[in-house]
Each structure stands twice: as structure tokens, then as C-alpha cells.
DOGU-605907 format. One record per residue (C-alpha): residue number from 1; residue in three letters; x, y negated, z. Coordinates in Angstrom, 2 decimals. Layout:
NODE resi resn      c1      c2      c3
NODE  NUM  ALA       X       Y       Z
...
This chain:
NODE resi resn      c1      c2      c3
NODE    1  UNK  131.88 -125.35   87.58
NODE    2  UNK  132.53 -121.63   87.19
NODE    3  UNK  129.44 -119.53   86.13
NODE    4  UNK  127.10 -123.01   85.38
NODE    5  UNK  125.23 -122.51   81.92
NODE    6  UNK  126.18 -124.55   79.02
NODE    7  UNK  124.89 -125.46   75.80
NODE    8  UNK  127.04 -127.18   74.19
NODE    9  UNK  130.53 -126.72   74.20
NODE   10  UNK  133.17 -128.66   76.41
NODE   11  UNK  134.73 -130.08   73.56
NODE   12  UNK  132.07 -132.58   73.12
NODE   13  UNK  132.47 -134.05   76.64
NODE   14  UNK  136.24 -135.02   75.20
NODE   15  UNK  135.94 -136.12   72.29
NODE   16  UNK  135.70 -138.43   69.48
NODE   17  UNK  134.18 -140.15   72.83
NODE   18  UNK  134.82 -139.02   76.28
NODE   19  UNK  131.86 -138.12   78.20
NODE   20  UNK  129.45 -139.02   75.35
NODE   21  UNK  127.02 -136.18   75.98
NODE   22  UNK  127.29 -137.53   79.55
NODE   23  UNK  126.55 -140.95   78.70
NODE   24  UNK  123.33 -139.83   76.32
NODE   25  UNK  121.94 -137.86   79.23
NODE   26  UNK  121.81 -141.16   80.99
NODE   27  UNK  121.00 -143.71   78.25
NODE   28  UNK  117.62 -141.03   77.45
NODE   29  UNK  116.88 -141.09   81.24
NODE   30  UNK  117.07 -144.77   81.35
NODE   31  UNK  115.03 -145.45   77.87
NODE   32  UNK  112.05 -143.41   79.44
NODE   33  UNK  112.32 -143.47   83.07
NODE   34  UNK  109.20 -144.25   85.39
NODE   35  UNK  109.06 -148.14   84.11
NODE   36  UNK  109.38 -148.30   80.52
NODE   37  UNK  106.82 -144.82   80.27
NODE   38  UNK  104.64 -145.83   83.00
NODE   39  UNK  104.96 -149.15   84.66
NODE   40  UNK  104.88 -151.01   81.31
NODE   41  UNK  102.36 -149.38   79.02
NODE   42  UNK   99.55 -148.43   82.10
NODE   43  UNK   97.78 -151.39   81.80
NODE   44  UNK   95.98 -149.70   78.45
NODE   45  UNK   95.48 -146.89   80.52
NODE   46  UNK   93.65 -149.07   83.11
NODE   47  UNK   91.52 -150.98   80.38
NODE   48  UNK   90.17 -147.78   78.81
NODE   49  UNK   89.52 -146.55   82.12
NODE   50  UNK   87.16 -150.02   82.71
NODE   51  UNK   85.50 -148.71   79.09
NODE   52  UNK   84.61 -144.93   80.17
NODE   53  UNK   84.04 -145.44   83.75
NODE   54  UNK   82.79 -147.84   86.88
NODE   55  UNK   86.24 -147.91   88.58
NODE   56  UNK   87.34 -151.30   89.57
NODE   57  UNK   90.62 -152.99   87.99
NODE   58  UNK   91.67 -153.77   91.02
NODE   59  UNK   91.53 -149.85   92.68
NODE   60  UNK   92.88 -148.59   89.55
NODE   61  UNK   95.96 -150.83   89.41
NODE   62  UNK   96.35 -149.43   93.09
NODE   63  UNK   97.43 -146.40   91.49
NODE   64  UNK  100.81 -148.39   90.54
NODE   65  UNK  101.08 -149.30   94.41
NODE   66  UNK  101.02 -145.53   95.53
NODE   67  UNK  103.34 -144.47   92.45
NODE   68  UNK  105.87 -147.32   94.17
NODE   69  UNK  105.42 -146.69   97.71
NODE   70  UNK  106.07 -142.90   97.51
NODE   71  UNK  108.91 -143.11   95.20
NODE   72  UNK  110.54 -145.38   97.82
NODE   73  UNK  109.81 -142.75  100.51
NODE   74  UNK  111.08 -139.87   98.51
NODE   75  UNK  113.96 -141.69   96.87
NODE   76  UNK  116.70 -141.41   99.97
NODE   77  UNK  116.13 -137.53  100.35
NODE   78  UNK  116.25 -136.98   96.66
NODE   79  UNK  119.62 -138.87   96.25
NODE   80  UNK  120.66 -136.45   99.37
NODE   81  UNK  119.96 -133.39   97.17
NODE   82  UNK  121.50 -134.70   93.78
NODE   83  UNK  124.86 -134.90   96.08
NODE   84  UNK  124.26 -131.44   97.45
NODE   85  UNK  123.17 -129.55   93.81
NODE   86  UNK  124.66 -132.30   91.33
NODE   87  UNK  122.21 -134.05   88.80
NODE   88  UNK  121.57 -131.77   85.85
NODE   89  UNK  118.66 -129.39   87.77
NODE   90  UNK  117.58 -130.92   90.60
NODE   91  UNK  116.77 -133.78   87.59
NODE   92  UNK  115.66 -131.90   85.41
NODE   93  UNK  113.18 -129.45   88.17
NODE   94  UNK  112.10 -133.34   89.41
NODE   95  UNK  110.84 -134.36   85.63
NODE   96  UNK  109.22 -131.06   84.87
NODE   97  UNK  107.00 -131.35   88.03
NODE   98  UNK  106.24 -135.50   87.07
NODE   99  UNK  105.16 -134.02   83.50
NODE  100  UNK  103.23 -131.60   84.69
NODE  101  UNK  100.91 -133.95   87.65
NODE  102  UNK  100.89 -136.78   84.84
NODE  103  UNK   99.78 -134.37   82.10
NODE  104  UNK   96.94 -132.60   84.08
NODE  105  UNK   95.11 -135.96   85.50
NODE  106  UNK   92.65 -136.10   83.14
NODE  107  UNK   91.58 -132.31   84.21
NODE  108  UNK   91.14 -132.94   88.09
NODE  109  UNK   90.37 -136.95   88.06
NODE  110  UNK   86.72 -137.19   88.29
NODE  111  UNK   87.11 -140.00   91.11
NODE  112  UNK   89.41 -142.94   91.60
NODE  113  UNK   90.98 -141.50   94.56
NODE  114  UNK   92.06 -138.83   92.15
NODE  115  UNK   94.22 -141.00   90.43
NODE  116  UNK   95.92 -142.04   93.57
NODE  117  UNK   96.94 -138.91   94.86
NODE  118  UNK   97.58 -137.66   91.53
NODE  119  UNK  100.07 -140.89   91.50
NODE  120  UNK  101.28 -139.46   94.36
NODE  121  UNK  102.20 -136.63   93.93
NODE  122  UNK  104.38 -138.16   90.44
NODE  123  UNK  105.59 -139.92   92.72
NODE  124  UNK  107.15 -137.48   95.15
NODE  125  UNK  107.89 -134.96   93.04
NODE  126  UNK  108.89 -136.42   89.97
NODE  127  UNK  111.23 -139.19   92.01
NODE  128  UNK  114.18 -138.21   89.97
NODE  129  UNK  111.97 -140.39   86.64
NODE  130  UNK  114.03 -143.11   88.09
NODE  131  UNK  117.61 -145.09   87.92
NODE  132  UNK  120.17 -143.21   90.09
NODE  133  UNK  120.09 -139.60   89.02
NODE  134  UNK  121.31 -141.54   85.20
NODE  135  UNK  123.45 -143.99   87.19
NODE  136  UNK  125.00 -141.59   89.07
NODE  137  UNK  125.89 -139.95   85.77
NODE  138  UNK  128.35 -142.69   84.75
NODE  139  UNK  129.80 -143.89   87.91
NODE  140  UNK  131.05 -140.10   87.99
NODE  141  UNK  132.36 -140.00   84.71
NODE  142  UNK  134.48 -143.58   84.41
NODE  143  UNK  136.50 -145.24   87.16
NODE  144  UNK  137.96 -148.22   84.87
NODE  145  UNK  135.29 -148.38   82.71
NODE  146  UNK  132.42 -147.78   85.13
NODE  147  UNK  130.65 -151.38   85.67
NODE  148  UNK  130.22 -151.20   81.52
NODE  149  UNK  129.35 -147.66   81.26
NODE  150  UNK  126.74 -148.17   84.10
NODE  151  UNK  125.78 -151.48   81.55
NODE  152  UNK  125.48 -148.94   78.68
NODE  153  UNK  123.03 -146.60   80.30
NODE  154  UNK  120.76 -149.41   82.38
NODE  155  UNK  120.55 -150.88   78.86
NODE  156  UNK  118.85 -149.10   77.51
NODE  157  UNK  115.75 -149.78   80.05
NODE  158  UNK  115.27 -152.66   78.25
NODE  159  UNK  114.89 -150.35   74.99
NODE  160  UNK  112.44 -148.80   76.61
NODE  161  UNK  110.55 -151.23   77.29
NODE  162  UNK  110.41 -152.57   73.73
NODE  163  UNK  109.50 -149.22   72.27
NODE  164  UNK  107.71 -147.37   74.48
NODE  165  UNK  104.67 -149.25   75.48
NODE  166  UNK  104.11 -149.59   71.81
NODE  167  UNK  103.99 -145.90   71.19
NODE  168  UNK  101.60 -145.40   74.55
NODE  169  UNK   99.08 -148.47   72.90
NODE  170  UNK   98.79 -146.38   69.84
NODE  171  UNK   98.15 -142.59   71.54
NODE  172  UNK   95.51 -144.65   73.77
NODE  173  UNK   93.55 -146.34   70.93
NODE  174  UNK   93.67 -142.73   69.15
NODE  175  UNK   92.49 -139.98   72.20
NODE  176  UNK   91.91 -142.52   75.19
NODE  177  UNK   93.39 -142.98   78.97
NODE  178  UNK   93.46 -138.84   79.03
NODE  179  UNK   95.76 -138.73   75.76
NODE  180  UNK   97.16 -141.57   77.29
NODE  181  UNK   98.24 -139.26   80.35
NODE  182  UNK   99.32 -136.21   78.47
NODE  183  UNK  101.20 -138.08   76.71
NODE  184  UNK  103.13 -139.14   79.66
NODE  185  UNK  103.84 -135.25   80.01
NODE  186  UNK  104.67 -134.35   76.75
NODE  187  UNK  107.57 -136.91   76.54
NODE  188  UNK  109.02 -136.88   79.87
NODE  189  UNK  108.75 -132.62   79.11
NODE  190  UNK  110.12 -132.24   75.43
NODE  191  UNK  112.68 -135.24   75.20
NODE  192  UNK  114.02 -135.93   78.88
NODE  193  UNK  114.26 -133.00   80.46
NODE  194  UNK  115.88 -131.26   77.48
NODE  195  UNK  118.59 -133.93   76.99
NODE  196  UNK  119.35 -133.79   80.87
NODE  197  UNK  119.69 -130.10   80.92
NODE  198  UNK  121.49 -129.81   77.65
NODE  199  UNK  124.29 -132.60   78.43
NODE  200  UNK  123.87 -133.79   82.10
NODE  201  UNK  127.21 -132.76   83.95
NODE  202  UNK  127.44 -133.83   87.44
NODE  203  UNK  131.67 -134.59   87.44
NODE  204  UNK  134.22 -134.39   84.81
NODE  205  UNK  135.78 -132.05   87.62
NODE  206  UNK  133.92 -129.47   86.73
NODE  207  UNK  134.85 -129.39   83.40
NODE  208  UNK  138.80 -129.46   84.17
NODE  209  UNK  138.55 -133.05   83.32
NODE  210  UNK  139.28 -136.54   85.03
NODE  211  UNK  137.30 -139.82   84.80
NODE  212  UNK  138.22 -141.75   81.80
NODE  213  UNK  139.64 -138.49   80.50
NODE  214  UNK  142.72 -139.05   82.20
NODE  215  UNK  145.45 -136.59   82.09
NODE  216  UNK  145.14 -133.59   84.07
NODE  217  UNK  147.67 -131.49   85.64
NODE  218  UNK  147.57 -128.90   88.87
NODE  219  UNK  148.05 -131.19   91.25
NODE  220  UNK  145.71 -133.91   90.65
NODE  221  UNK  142.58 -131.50   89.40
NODE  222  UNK  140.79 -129.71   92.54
NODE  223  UNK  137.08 -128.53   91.36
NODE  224  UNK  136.75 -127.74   94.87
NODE  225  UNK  137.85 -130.98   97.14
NODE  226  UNK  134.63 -132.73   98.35
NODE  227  UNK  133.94 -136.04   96.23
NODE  228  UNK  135.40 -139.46   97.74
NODE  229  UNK  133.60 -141.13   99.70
NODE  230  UNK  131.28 -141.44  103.14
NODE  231  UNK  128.17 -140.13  104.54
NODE  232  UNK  125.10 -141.61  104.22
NODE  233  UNK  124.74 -142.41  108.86
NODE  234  UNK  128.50 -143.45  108.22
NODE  235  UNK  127.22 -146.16  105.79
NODE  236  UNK  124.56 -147.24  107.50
NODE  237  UNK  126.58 -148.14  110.06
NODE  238  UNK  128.35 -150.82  107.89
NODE  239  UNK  127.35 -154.62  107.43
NODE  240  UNK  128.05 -154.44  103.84
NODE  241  UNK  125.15 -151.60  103.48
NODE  242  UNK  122.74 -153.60  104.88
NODE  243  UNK  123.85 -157.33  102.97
NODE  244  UNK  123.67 -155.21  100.00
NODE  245  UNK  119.97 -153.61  100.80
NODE  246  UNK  119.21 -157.03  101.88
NODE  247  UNK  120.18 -158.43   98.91
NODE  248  UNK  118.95 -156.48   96.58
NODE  249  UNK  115.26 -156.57   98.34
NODE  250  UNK  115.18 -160.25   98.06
NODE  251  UNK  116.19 -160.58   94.64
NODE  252  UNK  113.89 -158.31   93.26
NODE  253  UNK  110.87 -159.68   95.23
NODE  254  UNK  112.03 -163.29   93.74
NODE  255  UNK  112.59 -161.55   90.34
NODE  256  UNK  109.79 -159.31   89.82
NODE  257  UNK  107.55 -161.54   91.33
NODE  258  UNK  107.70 -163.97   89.04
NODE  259  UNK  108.06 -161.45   86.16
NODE  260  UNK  104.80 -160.41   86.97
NODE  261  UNK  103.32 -163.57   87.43
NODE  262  UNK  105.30 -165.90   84.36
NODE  263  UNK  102.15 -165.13   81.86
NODE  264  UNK   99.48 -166.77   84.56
NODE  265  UNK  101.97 -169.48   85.30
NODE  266  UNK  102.69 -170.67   81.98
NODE  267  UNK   98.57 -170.01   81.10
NODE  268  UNK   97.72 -172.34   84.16
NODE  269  UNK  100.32 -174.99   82.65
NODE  270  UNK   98.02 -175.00   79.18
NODE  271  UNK  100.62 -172.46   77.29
NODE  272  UNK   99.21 -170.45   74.54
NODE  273  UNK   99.52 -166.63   74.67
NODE  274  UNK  101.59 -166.24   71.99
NODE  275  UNK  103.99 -169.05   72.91
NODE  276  UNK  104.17 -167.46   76.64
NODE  277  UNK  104.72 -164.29   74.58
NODE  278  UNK  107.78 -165.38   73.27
NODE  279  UNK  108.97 -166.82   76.73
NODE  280  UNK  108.44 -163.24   78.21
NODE  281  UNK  110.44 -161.97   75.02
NODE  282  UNK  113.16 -164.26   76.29
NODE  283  UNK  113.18 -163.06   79.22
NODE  284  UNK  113.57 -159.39   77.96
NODE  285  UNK  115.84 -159.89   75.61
NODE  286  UNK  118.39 -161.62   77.79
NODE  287  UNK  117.86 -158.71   80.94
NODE  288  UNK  119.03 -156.41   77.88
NODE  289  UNK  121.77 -157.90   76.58
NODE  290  UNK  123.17 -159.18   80.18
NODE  291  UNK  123.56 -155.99   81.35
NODE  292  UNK  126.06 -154.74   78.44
NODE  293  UNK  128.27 -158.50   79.69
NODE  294  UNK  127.51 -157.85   83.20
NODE  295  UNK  128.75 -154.09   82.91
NODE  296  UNK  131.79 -155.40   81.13
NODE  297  UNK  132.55 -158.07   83.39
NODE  298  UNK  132.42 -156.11   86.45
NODE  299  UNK  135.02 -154.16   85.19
NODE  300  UNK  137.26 -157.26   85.26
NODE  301  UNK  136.26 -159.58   87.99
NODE  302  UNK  135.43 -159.05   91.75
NODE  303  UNK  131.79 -158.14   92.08
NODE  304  UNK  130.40 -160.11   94.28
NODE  305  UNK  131.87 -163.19   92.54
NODE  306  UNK  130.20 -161.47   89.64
NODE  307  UNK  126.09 -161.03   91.82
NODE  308  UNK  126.84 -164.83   93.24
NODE  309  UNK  127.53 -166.50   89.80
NODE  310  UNK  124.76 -164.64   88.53
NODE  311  UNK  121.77 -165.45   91.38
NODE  312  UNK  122.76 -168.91   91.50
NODE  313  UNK  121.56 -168.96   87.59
NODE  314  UNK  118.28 -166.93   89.06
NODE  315  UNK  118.03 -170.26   91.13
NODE  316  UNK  118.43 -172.50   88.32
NODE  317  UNK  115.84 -170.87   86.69
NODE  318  UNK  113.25 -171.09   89.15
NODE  319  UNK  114.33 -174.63   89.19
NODE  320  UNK  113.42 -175.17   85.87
NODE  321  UNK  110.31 -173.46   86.05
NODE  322  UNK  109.01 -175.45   88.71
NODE  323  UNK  110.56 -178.64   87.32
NODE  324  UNK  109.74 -178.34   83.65
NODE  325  UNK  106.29 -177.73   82.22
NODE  326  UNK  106.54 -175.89   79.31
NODE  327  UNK  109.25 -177.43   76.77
NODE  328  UNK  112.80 -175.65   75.75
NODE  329  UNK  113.72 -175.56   79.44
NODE  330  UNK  110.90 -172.78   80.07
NODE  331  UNK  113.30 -170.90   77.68
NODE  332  UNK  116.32 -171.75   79.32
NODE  333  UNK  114.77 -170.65   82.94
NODE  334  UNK  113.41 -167.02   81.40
NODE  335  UNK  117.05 -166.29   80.13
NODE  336  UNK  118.52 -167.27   83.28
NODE  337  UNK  116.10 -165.00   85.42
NODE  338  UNK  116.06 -162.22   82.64
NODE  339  UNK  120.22 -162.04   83.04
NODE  340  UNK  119.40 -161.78   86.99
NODE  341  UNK  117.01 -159.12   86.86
NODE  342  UNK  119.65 -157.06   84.41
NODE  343  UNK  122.32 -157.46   86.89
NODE  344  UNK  120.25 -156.10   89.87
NODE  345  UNK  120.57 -151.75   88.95
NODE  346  UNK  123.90 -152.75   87.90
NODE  347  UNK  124.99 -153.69   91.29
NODE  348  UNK  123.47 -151.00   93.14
NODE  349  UNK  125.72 -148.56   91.08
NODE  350  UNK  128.56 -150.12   90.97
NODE  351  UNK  128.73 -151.47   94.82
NODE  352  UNK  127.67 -148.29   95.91
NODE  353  UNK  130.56 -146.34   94.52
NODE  354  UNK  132.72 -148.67   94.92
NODE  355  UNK  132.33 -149.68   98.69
NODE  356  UNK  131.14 -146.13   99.48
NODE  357  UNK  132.18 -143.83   96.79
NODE  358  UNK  130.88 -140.71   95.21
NODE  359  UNK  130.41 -138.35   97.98
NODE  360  UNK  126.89 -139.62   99.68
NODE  361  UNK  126.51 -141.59   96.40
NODE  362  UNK  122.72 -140.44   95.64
NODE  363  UNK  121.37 -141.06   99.43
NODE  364  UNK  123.51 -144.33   99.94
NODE  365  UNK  121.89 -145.41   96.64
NODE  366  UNK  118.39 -144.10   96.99
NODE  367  UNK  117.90 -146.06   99.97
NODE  368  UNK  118.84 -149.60   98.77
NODE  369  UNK  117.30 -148.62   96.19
NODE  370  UNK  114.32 -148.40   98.67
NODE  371  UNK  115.18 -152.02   99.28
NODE  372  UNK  114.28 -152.75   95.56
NODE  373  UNK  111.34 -151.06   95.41
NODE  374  UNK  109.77 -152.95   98.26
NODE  375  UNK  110.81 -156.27   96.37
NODE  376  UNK  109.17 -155.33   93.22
NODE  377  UNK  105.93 -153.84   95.13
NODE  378  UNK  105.75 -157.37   97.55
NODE  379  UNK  106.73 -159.82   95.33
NODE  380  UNK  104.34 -160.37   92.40
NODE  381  UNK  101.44 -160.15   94.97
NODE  382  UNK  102.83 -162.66   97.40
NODE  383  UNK  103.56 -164.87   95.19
NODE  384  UNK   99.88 -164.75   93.44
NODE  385  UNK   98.74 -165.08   96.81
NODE  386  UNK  100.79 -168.28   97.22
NODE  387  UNK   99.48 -170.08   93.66
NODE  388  UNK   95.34 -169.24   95.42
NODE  389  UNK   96.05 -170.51   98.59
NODE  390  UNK   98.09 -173.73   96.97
NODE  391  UNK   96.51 -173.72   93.39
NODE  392  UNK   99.81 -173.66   92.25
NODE  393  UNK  102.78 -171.49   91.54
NODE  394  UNK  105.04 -174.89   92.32
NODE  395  UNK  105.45 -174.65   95.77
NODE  396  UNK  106.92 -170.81   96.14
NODE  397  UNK  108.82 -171.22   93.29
NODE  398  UNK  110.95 -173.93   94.61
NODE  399  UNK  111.34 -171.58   98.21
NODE  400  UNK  112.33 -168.95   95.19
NODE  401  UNK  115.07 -171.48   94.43
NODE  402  UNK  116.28 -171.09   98.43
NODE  403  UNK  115.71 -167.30   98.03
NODE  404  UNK  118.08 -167.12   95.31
NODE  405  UNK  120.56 -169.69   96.95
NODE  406  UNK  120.68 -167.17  100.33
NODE  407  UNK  121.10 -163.88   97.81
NODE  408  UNK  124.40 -165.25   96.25
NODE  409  UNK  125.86 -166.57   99.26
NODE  410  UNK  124.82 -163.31  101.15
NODE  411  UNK  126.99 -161.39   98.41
NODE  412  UNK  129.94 -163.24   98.56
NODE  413  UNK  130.40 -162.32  101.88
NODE  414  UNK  130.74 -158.19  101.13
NODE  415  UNK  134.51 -158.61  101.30
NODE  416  UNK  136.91 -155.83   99.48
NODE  417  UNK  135.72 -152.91   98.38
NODE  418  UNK  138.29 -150.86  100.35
NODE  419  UNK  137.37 -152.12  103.53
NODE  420  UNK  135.78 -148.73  104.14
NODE  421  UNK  138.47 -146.42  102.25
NODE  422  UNK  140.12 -145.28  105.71
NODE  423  UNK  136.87 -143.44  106.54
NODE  424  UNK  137.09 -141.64  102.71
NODE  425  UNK  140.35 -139.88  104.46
NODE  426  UNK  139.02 -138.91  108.02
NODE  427  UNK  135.87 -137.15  105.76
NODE  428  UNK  138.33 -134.97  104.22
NODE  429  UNK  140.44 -134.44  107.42
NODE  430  UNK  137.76 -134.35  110.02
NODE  431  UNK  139.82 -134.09  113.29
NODE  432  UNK  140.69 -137.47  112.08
NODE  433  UNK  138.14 -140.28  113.75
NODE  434  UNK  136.98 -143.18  112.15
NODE  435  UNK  134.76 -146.04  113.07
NODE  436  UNK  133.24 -148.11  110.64
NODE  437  UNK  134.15 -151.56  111.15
């Protein structure tokens, strides 16, 4: 893009890798985004809180529900001004105003309240500490290679999650819950936001470049014909939209739920901490390394062959769980519903741009992602509603099991992904009408 400030030169963006700056702008957004930094470590936050104050667990942790309900309300209208502006700035304006609310808590929260709207206002503001600004990033960049280079970046979530918490522990345990907060800032400040302004480039098109670094010539380079793809009120007007959003909201409030909620399960079965330690570690370990496979094998097979094969494992494994105590098969059951929560930002990214396309690619994705944020929020409570009402987590797993069943099937039914292309063409010749079928 003529005039845009640069840092490092355009040379890097071809080679020895194409689009490698690209692809660390997303894999650092990933690593720290909203749930390894925050989700994961803010349970130490909430325990030295209990220490220093008289604030309840339970209206603390409602901090977490604010943070998650207001990201899902800002999330659509953010992904409609990364397609407007591009990533890089609105990104990295987004992260700068999250650091800031995060790192100034501790001045202004004399009352629990505080915390909420301070969670809030993260929230709203600092909605771009989240997956599709960085998964946006790659689906722009490859076209052949996108389902693994979408695997690459979402990867490295899981990363996060092994590292970061750690680090968070340690800063609590040193300064408290208020170095606990400014240290929120200081990373998302000094090592996200500079690697998103420094290598973040919204196209390969505005570079003089294709996807896949593809050859170039006059004809088929055109820095200033509108992305491919549809609106977001054109795609909302399509069935696959909606099995996709539907989808993705009932996977993640089976997955999450019983991510949440494995620890208590396996405790109320007899299972030592450490031993359901090492289940959860199974768990993690296969969401990481699934992604890299799924990315790869979208690439190669029809995706929603890809999300059915995969939730019918999620099924298995809540089959398992309910059927099998707490022997090898508990095990078995985490990797299959670890490889089902890897495969669920995978999906979004890929379906999106391929169904859809890159044009309306931020708001079409920001609102299923909506979809997944209501999942996560419902599910883990719902279900430990279930296990006090019952006295058991038996019952809703096995409806889990149907849940997953429903999910697959739902996804096989999305058809091809250029079932939508005609209305690609009437967008960039608009006296040309299209419905969406």
C-alpha cells in the first residue's frame, strides 16, 4: 500500500520463507492473546485477591464473565473495521488500549465492581487480544497452504498456555494481584503490539505480491480491486452461516464445558491431583499438536468431512468419560476431546474464507466467533449445574455424546464451498443481482 510505514524491508515477506514476518505477527498474537495471558493464569490473580481483601471467589471470577460477554459484543464490529483499515493498526491501537485498562486496575480498583468494569472496558477496547485479527493474517497470505498456515498460528495458543501462566504464577508470588495486572500491560505493550506493527501486513497485495508468493504479472496484481468475497447481511442470509455459528456454539459449550469441569470430575471419581494433572496435560498436548494435522489436512480433504470425523471423536470421548472411571481410557477420551477443541478456531478461519472469502472476512468471523464465545461462557457452568442437581457429571456427559453426534452431522451438510462464489462476482459488478441461495 503506497505511503504505509514499514520497518522492515519487503524482502523479508519473500523470502527464505514467504510471508514469514506475516506468519510471526500471528503466531505472537496467538501465543499471548486474551486466553493464554488472561483466561489461564487469573485464577492466581483471584486467590491473592481472597488474601488482601473480603471479595468473594465467586464475584471475582465474575470478572471472567464480563471480560467474555463484552468481547462477544464488540467482536462483530471490530472484525468490520479490520476489513475497512486492514489488521496491522486497528490491532495494534486495540492492544495498546487492553494494556493500558489491564495495567492501571490496581490504581482505580478499590471495590469489586471495579474489577468488572475495568474487565470491561479490556474487553471492548482491547477486543482485537483475540483469534481473528492473527487468523485473518494467514488466510490472507496462503490460498493452498491456508488450513496449515492457519494450524501454524492457532498453535501456538497452546504454547501459550504452557508458558505463560507459569511466568504470571511467578510475577504474582513476587509483587501480588497488582504486579499481577501490570504485568498483563507490560507484555501485551512491549512484545505484541510491537511485533504486530513491525510485521503485520494486511494482503500480500499490498506488497506487489500474491498468496503463496505466486507469480505476479500486470494483469493478475490489482492493489486496488476490493478483496473476494461477500458482505457480512449477504452472509447472514445463507444456511451455511448459521450451521456453521451453530456449530461452532455447540461444540465449544460441549468442549469447554467439560474442559473446565475434567479436574472436579476426575476428583469426584477418587483421582489424585497429580494423576488428573497429567490427564489435563493430555488433553493440552493433543489440542496443540492436532491443530498443526488438522491445518494440514484441511488443505487436502473437504472440510466438513474433516469437522465431522473430528466431533464424532469429541463424542467418543465423552463416551469414555462417562463409561470409564479413571483407567487408560480417561487418557484416550482427553486426547480425543483435546484434538476437538484444536480443530474448533481452525474451522472458523478456514470456512469463513473459504465459503465467504476475504472481503467481509473479519465481521463474518467475529460473529461466529460470537457463537463460540457463548459456548465457552455457558458451558462449564451448565454443566456444573447438571453434576449438583444429579450428583453426577454422568448424566450430561452422555447428552454431550448426542451434542457431539448433532455437531458432525450438522457439518456435513455445509455443501461446496463455492456454492456462494456467484455472489463474489455481482460484489464487484454491482448492477449485477444476486440472491443467496
Amino acid at each position: 500500500m503506497a505511503g504505509e510505514l514499514r520497518f522492515v524491508p519487503d524482502s523479508w515477506y519473500q523470502k527464505p520463507i514467504f510471508g514469514l514476518p506475516v506468519l510471526a505477527a500471528g503466531f505472537m498474537g496467538m501465543f499471548g492473546n486474551v486466553g493464554p495471558l488472561i483466561y489461564a493464569s487469573f485464577a492466581f490473580i483471584v486467590q491473592d485477591l481472597q488474601r488482601t481483601t473480603d471479595w468473594a471467589r465467586s464475584d471475582l471470577t465474575l470478572a471472567i464473565s464480563f471480560l467474555t460477554f463484552f468481547t462477544a459484543v464488540a467482536q462483530p464490529g471490530f472484525g468490520a473495521i479490520v476489513d475497512r483499515f486492514g489488521v496491522r493498526w486497528p490491532t495494534a491501537i486495540s492492544l495498546l488500549l487492553m494494556a493500558a485498562i489491564l495495567a492501571t486496575i490496581p490504581i482505580f480498583a478499590t471495590e469489586v465492581w471495579h474489577l468488572w468494569l475495568g474487565f470491561a472496558l479490556a474487553a471492548v477496547l482491547g477486543v482485537a487480544n483475540n483469534t481473528m485479527s492473527f487468523i485473518r493474517l494467514a488466510a490472507a497470505w496462503f490460498d493452498r497452504k491456508r488450513g496449515l498456515m492457519i494450524g501454524i498460528v492457532a498453535s501456538a495458543t497452546g504454547l501459550g498456555l504452557a508458558i505463560l501462566p507459569r511466568i504470571t504464577a511467578e510475577v504474582i508470588n513476587e509483587f501480588g494481584w497488582k504486579g499481577g495486572f501490570v504485568w498483563y500491560g507490560i507484555y501485551i505493550a512491549f512484545v505484541t503490539v510491537p511485533v504486530v506493527v513491525l510485521f503485520a501486513r494486511d494482503h500480500p497485495r499490498d506488497l506487489g505480491l500474491l498468496p503463496d508468493g505466486d507469480p505476479t504479472t500486470e494483469d493478475n496484481i490489482d492493489t486496488h480491486q476490493p478483496l473476494s468475497g461477500i458482505t457480512l447481511a449477504q452472509a447472514l442470509r445463507t444456511r451455511v452461516f448459521w450451521v456453521l455459528a451453530a456449530g461452532i456454539l455447540l461444540a465449544s459449550f460441549a468442549l469447554w464445558g467439560i474442559t473446565n469441569q475434567l479436574a472436579l470430575l476426575l476428583g469426584d471419581r477418587g483421582m489424585s491431583a497429580v494423576d488428573a494433572a497429567q490427564v489435563a496435560t493430555a488433553l493440552g498436548l493433543s489440542m496443540a499438536a492436532s491443530r498443526l494435522i488438522i491445518g494440514w489436512t484441511l488443505d487436502r480433504v473437504f472440510a466438513p468431512l474433516v469437522a465431522m470425523v473430528i466431533f464424532l471423536g469429541s463424542a467418543a470421548g465423552f463416551w469414555l468419560l462417562a463409561t470409564g472411571g479413571t483407567g487408560w481410557g480417561v487418557y484416550f477420551a482427553a486426547a480425543l476431546l483435546g484434538t476437538g477443541l484444536g480443530a474448533e478456531i481452525e474451522l472458523i478461519g478456514f470456512m469463513v474464507s473459504r465459503y465467504f472469502g476475504l472481503r467481509a472476512f473479519g465481521a463474518i468471523y467475529g460473529s461466529v466467533f460470537v457463537g463460540f464465545l457463548v459456548g465457552t461462557a455457558g458451558g462449564p457452568y451448565l454443566l456444573s449445574k447438571a453434576q449438583e442437581l444429579l450428583g453426577t457429571y454422568d448424566e450430561a456427559l452422555f447428552i454431550m455424546v448426542g451434542v457431539m453426534v448433532l455437531v458432525a452431522l450438522m457439518f456435513v451438510t455445509m455443501g461446496r464451498y463455492d456454492r456462494y462464489h456467484d455472489l463474489f462476482e455481482a460484489e464487484r459488478h454491482p448492477n449485477e443481482k444476486a440472491e443467496a441461495p
